[in-house]
N, C-alpha and C positions, 0 to 999 in steps of 0.2 A: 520604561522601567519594567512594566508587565511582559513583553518580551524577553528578558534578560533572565526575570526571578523564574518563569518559565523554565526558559533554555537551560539556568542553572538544574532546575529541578529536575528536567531530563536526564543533563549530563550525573546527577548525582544516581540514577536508575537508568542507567543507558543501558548495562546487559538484560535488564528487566522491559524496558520499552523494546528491543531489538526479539528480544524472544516470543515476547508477546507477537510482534509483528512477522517473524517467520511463521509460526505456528497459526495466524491468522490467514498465511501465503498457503502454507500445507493443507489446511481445511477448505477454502476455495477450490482449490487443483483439484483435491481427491472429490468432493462433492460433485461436479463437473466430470470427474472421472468415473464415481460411481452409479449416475446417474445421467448423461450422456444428454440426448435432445431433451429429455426430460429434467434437466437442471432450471432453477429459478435464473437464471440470467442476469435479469437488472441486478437482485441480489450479491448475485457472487461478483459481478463486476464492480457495484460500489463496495462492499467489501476489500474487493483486490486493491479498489484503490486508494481505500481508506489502508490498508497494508504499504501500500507502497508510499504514501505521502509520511507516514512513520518512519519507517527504516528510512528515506530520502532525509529527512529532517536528523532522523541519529549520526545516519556516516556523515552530514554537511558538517554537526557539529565533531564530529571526531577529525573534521579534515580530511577523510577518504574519497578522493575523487573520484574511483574506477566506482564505486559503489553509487556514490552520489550520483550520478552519471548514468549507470544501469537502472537504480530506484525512479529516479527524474524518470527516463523513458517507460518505466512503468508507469508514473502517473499518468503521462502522455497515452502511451494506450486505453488504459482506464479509460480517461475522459470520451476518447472514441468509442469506447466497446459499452460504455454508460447511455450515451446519444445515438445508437445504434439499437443497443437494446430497447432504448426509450424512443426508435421511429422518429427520430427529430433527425435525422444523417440517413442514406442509404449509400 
């Protein structure tokens, strides 16, 4: 039941969770972009993929595959580019 009163509570701020969630995509990228080798790493990659487990979660409940689908392989990076960063993977 705690899943559903959730899922409901997204779907009723879904363009508000999805906005959140680009905007959290765009500040990752650019920090990374404006700060090059010198970017926090770990940081930006659990970030990214706390972004991408959001939007994955909005478009499954809108029903959007292509997106669901695109978001999904973002977390899947994420989880790599988090154990990479974190010397647990080379």
């Amino acid at each position: 039941m705690a899943v559903h009163t959730l899922n409901q509570f997204v779907l009723r701020n879904l363009r508000t969770f999805e906005m959140i969630g680009v905007l959290m995509r765009i500040f990752s990228f650019s920090l990374v972009s404006w700060l090059g080798a010198a970017s926090p790493f770990m940081f930006v990659w659990v970030f990214n993929t706390i972004d991408a487990v959001l939007l994955s979660w909005c478009s499954a409940l809108r029903r959007d595959t292509a997106y669901t689908t695109l978001n999904t392989f973002w977390v899947l990076v994420g989880v790599v580019g988090v154990l990479r960063a974190g010397n647990v993977i080379h």
